[in-house]
Jmol script that loads the backbone (N, CA, C; Angstrom):
load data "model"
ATOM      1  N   UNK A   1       0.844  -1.172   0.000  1.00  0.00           N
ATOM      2  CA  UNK A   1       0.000   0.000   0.000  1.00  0.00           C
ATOM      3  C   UNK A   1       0.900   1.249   0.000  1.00  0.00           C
ATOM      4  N   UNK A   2       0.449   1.908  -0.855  1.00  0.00           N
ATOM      5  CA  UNK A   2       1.576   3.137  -1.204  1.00  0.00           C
ATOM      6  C   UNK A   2       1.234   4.667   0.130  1.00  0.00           C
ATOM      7  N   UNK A   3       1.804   5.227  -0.367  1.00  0.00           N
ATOM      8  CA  UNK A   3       1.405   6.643   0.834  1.00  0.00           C
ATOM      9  C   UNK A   3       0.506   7.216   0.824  1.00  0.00           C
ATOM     10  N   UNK A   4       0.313   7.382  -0.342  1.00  0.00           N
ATOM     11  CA  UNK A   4      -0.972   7.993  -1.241  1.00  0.00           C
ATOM     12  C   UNK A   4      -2.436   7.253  -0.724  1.00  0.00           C
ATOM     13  N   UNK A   5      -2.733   6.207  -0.924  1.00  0.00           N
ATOM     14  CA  UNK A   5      -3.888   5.136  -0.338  1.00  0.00           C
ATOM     15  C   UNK A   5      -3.998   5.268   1.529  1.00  0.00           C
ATOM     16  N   UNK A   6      -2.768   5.827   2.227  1.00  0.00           N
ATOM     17  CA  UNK A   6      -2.939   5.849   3.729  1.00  0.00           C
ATOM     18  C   UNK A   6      -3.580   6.990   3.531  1.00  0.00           C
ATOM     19  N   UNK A   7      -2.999   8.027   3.199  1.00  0.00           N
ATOM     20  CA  UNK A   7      -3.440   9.265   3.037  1.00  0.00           C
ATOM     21  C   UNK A   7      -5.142   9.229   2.925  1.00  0.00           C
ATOM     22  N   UNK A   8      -5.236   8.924   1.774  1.00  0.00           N
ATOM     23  CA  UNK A   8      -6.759   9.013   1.433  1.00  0.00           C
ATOM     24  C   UNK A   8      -7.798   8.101   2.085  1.00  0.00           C
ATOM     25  N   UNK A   9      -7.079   6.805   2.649  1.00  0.00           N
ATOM     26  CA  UNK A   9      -7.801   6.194   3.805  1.00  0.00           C
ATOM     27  C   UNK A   9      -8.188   6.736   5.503  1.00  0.00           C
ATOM     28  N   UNK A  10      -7.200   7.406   5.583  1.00  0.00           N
ATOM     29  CA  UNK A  10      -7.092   8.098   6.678  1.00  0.00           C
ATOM     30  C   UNK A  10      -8.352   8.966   6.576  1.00  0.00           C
ATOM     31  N   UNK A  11      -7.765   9.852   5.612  1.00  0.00           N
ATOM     32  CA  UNK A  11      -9.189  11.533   5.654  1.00  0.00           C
ATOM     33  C   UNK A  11     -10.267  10.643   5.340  1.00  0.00           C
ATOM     34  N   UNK A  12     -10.506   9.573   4.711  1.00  0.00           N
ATOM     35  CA  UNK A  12     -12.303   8.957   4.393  1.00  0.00           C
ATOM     36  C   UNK A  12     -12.540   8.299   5.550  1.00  0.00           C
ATOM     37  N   UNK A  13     -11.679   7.798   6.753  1.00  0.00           N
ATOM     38  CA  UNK A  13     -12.000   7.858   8.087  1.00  0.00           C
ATOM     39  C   UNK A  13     -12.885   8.635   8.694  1.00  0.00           C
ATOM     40  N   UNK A  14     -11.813   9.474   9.137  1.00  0.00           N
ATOM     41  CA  UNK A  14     -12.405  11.556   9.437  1.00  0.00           C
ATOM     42  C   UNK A  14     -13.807  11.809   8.841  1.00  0.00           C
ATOM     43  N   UNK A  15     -13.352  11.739   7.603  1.00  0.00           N
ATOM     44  CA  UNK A  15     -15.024  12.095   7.024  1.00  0.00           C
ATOM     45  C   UNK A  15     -16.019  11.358   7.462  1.00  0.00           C
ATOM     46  N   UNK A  16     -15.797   9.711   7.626  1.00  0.00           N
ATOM     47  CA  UNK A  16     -16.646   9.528   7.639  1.00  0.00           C
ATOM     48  C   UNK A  16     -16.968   9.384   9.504  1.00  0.00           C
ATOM     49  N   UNK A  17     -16.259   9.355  10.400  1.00  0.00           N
ATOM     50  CA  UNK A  17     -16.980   9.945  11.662  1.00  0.00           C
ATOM     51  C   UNK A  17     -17.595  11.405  11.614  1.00  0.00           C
ATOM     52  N   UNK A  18     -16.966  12.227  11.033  1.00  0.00           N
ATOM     53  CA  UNK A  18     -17.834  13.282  11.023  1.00  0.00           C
ATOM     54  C   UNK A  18     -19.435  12.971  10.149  1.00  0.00           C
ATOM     55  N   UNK A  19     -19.195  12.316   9.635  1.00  0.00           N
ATOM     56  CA  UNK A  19     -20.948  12.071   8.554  1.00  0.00           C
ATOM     57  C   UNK A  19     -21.927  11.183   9.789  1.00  0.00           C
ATOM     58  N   UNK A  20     -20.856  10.752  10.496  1.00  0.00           N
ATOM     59  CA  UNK A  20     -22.247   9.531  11.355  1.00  0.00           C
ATOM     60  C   UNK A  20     -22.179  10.839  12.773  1.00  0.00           C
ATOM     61  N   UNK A  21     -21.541  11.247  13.201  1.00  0.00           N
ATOM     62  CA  UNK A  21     -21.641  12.634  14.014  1.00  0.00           C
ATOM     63  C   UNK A  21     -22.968  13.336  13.269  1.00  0.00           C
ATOM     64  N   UNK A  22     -23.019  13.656  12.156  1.00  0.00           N
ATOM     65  CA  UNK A  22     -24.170  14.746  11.679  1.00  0.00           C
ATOM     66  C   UNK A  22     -24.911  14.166  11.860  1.00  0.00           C
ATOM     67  N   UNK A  23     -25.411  12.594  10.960  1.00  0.00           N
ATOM     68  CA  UNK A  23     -26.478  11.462  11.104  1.00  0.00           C
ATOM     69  C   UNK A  23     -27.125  11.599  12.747  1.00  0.00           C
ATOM     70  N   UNK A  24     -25.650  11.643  13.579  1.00  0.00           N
ATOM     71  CA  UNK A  24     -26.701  11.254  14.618  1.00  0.00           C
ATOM     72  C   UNK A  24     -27.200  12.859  15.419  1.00  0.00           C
ATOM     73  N   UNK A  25     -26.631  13.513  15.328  1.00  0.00           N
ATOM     74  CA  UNK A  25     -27.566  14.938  15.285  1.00  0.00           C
ATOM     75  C   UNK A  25     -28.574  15.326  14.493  1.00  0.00           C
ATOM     76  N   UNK A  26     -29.007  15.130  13.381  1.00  0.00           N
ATOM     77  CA  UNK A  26     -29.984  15.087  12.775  1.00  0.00           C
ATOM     78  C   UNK A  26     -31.360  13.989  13.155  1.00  0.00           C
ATOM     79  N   UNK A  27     -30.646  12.531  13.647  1.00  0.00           N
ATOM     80  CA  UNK A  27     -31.705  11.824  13.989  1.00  0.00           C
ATOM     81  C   UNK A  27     -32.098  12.165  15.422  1.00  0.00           C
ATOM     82  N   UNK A  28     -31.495  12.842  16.493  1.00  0.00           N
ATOM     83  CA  UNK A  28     -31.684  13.476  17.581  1.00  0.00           C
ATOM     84  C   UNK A  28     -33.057  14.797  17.479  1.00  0.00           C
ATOM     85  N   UNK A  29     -32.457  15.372  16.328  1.00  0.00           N
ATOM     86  CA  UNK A  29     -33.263  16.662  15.466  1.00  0.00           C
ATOM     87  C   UNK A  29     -33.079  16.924  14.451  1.00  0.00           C
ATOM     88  N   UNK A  30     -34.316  16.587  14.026  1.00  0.00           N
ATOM     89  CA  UNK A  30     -34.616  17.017  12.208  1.00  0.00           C
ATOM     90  C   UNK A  30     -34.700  18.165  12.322  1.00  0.00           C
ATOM     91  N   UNK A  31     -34.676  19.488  13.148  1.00  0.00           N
ATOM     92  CA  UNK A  31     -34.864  20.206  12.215  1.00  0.00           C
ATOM     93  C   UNK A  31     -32.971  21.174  12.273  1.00  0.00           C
ATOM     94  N   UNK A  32     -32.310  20.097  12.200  1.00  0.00           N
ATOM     95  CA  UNK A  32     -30.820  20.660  11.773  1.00  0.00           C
ATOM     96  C   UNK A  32     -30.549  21.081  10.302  1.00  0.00           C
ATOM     97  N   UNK A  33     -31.057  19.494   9.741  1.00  0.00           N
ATOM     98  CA  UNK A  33     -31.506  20.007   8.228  1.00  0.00           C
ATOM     99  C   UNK A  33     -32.081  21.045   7.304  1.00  0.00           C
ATOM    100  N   UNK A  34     -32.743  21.928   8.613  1.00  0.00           N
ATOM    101  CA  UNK A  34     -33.383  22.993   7.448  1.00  0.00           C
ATOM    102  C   UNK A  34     -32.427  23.961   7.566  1.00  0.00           C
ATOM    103  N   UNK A  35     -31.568  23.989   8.154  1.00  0.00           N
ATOM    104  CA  UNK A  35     -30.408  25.059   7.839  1.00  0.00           C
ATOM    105  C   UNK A  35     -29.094  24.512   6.697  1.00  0.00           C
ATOM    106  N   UNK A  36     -29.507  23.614   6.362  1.00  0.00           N
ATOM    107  CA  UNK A  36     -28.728  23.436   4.917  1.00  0.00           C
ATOM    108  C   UNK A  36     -28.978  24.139   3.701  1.00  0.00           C
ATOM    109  N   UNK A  37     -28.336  24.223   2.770  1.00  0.00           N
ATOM    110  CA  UNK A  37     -28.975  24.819   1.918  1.00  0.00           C
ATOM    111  C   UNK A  37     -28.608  23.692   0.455  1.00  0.00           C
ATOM    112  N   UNK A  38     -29.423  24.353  -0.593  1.00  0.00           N
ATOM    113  CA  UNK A  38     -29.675  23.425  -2.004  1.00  0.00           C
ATOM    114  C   UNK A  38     -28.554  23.413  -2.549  1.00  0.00           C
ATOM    115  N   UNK A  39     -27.959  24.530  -2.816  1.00  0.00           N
ATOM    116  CA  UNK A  39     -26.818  24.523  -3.493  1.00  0.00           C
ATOM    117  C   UNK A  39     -25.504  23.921  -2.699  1.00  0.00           C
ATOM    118  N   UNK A  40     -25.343  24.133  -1.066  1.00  0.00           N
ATOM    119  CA  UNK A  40     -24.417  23.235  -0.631  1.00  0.00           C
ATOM    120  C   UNK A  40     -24.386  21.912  -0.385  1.00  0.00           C
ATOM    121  N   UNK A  41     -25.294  21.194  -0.147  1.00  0.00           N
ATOM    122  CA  UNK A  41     -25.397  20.164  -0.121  1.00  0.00           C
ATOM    123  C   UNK A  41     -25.278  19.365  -1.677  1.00  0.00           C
ATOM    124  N   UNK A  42     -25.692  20.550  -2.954  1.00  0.00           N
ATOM    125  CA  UNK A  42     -25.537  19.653  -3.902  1.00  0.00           C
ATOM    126  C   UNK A  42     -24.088  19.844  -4.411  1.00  0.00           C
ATOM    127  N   UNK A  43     -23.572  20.438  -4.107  1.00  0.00           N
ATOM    128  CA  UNK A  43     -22.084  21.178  -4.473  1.00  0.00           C
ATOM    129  C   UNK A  43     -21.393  19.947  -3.612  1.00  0.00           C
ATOM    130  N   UNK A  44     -21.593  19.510  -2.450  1.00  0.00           N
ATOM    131  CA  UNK A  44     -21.114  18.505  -1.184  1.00  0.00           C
ATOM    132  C   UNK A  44     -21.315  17.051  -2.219  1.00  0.00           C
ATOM    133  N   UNK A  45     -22.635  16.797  -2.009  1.00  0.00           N
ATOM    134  CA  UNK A  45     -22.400  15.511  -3.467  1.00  0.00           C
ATOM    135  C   UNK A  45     -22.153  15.518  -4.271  1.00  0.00           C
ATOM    136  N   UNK A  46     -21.449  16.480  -5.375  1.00  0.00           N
ATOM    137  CA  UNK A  46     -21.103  16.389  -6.399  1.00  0.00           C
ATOM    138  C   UNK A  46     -19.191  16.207  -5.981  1.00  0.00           C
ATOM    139  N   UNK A  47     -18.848  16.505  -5.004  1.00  0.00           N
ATOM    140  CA  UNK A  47     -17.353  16.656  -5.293  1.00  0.00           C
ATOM    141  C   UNK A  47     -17.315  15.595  -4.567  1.00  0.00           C
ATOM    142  N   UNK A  48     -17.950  14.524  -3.401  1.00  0.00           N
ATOM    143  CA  UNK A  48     -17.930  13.293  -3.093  1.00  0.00           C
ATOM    144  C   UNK A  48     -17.647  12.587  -4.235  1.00  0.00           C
ATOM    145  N   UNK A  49     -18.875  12.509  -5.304  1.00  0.00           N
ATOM    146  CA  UNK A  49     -18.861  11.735  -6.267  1.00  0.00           C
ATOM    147  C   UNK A  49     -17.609  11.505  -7.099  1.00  0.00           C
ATOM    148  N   UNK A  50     -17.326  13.114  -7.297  1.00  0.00           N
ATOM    149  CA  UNK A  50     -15.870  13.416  -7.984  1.00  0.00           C
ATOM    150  C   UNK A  50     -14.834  12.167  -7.433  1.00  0.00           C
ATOM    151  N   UNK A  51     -14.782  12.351  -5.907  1.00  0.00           N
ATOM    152  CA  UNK A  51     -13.513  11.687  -5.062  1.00  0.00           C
ATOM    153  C   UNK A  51     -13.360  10.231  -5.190  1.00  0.00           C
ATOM    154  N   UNK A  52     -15.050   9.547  -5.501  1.00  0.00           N
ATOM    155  CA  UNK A  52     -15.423   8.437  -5.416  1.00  0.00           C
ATOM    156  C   UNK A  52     -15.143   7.664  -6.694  1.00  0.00           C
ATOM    157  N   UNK A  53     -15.042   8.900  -7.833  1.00  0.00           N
ATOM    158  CA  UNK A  53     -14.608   8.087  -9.134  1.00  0.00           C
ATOM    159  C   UNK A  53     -13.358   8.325  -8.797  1.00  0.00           C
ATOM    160  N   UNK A  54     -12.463   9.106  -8.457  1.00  0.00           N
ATOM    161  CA  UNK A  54     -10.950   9.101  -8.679  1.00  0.00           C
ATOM    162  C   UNK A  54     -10.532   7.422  -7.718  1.00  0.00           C
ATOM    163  N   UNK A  55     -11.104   7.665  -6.373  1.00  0.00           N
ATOM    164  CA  UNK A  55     -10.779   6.436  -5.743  1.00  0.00           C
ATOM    165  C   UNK A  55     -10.884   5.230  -6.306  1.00  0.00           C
ATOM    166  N   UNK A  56     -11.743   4.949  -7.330  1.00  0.00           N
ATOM    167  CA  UNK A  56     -12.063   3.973  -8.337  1.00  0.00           C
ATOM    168  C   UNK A  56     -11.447   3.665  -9.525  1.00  0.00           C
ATOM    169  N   UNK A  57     -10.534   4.993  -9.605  1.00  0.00           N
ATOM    170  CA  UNK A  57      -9.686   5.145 -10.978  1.00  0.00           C
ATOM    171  C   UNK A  57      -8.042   4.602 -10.126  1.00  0.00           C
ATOM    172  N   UNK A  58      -7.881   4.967  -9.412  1.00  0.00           N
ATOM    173  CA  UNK A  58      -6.733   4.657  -8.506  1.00  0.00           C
ATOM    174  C   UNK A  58      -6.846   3.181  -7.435  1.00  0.00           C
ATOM    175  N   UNK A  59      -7.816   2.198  -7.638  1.00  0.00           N
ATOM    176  CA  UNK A  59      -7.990   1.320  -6.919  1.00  0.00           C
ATOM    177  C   UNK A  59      -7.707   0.914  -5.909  1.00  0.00           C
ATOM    178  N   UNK A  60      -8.043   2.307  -4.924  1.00  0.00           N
ATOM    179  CA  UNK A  60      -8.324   2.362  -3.802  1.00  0.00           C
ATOM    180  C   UNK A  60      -9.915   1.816  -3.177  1.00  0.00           C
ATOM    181  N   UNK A  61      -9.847   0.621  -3.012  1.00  0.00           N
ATOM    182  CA  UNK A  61     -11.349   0.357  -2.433  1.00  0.00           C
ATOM    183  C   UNK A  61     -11.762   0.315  -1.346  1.00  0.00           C
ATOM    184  N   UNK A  62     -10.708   0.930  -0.582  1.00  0.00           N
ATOM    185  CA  UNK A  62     -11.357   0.904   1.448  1.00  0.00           C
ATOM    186  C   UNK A  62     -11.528   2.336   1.363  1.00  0.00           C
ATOM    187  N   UNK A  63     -11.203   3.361   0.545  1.00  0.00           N
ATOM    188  CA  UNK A  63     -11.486   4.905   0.520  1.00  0.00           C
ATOM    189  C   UNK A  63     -13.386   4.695   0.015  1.00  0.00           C
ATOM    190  N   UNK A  64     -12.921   3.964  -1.281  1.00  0.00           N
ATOM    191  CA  UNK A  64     -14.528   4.104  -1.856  1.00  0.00           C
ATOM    192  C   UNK A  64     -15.659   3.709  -1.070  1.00  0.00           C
ATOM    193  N   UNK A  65     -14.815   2.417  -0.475  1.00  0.00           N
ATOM    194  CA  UNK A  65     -16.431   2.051  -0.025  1.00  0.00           C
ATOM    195  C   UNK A  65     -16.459   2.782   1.458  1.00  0.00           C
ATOM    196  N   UNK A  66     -15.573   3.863   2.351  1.00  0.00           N
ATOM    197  CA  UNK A  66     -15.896   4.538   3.728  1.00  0.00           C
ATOM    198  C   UNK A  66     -16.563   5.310   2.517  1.00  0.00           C
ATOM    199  N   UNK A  67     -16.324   5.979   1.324  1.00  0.00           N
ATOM    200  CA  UNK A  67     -16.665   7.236   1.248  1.00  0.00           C
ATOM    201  C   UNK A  67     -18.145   7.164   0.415  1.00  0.00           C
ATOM    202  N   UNK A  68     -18.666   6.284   0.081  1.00  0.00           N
ATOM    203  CA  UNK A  68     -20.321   5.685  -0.317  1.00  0.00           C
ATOM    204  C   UNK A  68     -21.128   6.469   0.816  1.00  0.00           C
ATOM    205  N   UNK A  69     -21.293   5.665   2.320  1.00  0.00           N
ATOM    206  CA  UNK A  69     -21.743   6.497   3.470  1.00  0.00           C
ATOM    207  C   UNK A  69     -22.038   7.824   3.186  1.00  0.00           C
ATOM    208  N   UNK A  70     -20.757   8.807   3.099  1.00  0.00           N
ATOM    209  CA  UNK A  70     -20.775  10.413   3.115  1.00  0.00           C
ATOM    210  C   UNK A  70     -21.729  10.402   1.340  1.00  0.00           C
ATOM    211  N   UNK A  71     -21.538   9.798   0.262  1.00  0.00           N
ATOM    212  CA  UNK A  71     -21.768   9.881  -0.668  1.00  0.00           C
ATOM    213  C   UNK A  71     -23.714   9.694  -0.692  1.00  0.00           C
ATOM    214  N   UNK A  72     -24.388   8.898   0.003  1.00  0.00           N
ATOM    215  CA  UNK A  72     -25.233   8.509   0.149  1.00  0.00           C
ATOM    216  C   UNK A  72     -26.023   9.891   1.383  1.00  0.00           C
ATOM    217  N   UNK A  73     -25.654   9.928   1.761  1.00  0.00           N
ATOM    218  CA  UNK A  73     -26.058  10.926   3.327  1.00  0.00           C
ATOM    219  C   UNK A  73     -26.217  12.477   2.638  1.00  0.00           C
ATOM    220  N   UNK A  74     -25.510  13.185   1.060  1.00  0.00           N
ATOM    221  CA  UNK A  74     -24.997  14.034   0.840  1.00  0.00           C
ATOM    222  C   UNK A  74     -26.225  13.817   0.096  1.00  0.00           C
ATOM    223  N   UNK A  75     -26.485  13.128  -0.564  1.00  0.00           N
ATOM    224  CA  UNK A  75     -27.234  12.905  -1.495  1.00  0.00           C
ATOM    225  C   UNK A  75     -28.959  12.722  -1.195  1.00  0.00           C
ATOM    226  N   UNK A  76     -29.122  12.027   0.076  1.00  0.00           N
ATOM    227  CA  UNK A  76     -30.270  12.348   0.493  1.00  0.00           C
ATOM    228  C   UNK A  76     -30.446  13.721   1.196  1.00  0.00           C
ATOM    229  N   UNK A  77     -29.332  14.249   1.665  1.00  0.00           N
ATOM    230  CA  UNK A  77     -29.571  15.987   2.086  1.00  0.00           C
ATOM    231  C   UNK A  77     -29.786  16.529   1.156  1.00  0.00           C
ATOM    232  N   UNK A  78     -29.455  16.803  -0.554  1.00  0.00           N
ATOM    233  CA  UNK A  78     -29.690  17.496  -1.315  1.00  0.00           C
ATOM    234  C   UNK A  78     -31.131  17.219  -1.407  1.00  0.00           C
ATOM    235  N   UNK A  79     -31.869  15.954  -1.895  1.00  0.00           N
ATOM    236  CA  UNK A  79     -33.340  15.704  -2.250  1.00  0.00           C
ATOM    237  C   UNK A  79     -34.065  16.261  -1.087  1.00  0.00           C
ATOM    238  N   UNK A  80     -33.689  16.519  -0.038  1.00  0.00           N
ATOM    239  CA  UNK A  80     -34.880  17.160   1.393  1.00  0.00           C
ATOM    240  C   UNK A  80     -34.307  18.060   1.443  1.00  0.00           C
ATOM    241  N   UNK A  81     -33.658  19.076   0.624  1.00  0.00           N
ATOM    242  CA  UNK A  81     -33.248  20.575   0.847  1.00  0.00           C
ATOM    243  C   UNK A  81     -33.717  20.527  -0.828  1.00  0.00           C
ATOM    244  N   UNK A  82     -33.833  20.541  -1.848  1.00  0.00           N
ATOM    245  CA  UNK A  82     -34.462  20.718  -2.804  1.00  0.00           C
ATOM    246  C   UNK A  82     -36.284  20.049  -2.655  1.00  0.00           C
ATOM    247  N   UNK A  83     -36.108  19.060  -2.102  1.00  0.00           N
ATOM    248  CA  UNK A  83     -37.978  19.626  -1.911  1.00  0.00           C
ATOM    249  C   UNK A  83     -38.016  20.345  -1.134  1.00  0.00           C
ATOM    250  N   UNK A  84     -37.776  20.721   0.034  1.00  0.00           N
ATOM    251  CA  UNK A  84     -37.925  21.699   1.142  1.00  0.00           C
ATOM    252  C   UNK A  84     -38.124  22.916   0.084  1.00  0.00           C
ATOM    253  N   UNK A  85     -36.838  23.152  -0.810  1.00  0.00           N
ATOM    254  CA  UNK A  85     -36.923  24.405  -1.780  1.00  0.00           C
ATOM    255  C   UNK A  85     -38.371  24.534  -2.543  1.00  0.00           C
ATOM    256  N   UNK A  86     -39.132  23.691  -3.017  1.00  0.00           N
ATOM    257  CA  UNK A  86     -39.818  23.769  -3.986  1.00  0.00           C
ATOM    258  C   UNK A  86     -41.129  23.673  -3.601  1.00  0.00           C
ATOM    259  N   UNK A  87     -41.074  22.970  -2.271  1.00  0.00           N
ATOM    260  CA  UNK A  87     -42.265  22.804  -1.514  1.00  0.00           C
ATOM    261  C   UNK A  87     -42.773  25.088  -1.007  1.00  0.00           C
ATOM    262  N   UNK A  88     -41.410  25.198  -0.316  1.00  0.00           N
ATOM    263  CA  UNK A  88     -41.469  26.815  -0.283  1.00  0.00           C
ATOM    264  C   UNK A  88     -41.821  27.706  -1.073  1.00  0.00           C
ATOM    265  N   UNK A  89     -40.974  27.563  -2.817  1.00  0.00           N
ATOM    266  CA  UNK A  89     -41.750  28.252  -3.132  1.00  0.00           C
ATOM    267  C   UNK A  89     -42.779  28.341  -3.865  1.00  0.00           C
ATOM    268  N   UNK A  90     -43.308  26.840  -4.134  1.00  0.00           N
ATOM    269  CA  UNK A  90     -44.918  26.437  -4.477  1.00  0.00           C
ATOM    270  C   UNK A  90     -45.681  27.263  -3.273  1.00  0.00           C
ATOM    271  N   UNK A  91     -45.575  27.158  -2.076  1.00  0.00           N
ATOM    272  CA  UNK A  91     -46.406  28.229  -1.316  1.00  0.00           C
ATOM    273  C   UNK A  91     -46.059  29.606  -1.276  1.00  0.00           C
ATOM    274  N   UNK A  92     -45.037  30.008  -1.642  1.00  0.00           N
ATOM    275  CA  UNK A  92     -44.962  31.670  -1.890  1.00  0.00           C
ATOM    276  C   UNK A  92     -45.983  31.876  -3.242  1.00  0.00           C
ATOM    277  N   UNK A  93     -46.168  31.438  -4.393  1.00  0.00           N
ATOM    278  CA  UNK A  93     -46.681  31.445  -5.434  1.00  0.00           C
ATOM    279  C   UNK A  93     -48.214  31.384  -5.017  1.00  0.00           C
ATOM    280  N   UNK A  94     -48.493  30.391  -4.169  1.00  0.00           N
ATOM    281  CA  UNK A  94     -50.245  30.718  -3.928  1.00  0.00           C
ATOM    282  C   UNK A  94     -50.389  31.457  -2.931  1.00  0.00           C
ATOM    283  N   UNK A  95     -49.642  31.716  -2.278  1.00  0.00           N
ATOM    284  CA  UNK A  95     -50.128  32.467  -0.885  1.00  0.00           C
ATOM    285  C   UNK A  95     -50.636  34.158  -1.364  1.00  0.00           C
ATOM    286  N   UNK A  96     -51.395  34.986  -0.933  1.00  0.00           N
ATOM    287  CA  UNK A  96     -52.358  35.638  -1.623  1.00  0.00           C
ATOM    288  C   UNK A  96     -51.185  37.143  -1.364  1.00  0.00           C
ATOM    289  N   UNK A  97     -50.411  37.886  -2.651  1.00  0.00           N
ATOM    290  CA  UNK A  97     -50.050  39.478  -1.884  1.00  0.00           C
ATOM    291  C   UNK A  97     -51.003  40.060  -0.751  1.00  0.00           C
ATOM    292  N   UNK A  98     -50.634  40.514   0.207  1.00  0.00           N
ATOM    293  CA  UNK A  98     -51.726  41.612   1.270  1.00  0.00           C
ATOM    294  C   UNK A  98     -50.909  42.929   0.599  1.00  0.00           C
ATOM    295  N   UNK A  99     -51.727  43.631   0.448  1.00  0.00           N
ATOM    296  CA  UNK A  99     -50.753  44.626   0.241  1.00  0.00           C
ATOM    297  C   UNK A  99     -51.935  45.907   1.399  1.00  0.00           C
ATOM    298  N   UNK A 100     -51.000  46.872   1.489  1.00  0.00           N
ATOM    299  CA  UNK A 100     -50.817  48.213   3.242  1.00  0.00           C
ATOM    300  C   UNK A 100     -51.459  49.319   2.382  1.00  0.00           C
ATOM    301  N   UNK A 101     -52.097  49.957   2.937  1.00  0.00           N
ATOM    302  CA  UNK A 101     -52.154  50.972   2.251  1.00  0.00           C
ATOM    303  C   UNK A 101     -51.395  51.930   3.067  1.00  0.00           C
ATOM    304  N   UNK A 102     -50.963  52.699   2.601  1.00  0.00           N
ATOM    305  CA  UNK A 102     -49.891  53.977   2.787  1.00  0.00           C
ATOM    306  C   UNK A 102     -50.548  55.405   2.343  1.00  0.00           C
ATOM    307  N   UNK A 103     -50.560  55.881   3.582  1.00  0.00           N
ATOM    308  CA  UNK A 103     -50.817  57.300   4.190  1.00  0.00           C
ATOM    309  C   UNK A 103     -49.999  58.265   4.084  1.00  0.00           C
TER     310      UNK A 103
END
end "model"
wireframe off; spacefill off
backbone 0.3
color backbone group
């Protein structure tokens, strides 16, 4: 095993206690999640994915498969922060203007 493979085994460690750390704050309280946002979370799975093909291109398979977990977890945060998004502003769209009158 070269240096390179400790390296990247190591940090998909890290990552991935920090991902079961969030998991279990989120399953403590859902509503941690609504302070995510659409674009970070999808920006978060997209450069997982990135890491997950390189680890696959470099046949590293104890990186890929810790880093599936974070890959999977990133990926269901984007789909409940993009409906959350759409669910919002489907109700801004019906909800009725009030508008003030001004004196």
């Amino acid at each position: 095993m070269d240096s390179v493979s400790i390296v990247l085994d190591f940090a998909n460690i890290v990552n991935l206690i920090a991902v079961l750390l969030l998991m279990r704050a989120i399953i403590k309280d859902r509503k941690v999640l609504k302070g995510l946002s659409v674009s970070g979370s999808l920006l978060t799975f997209v450069a997982i994915f990135g890491f997950e093909i390189v680890y696959v291109l470099l046949g590293n398979l104890i990186s890929f498969a810790l880093g599936l977990i974070s890959l999977v977890f990133w990926l269901m945060a984007f789909i409940f922060t993009f409906r959350k998004w759409i669910y919002e502003r489907k109700n801004d769209r019906t909800r009725p203007k009030v508008r003030t009158s001004r004196k």
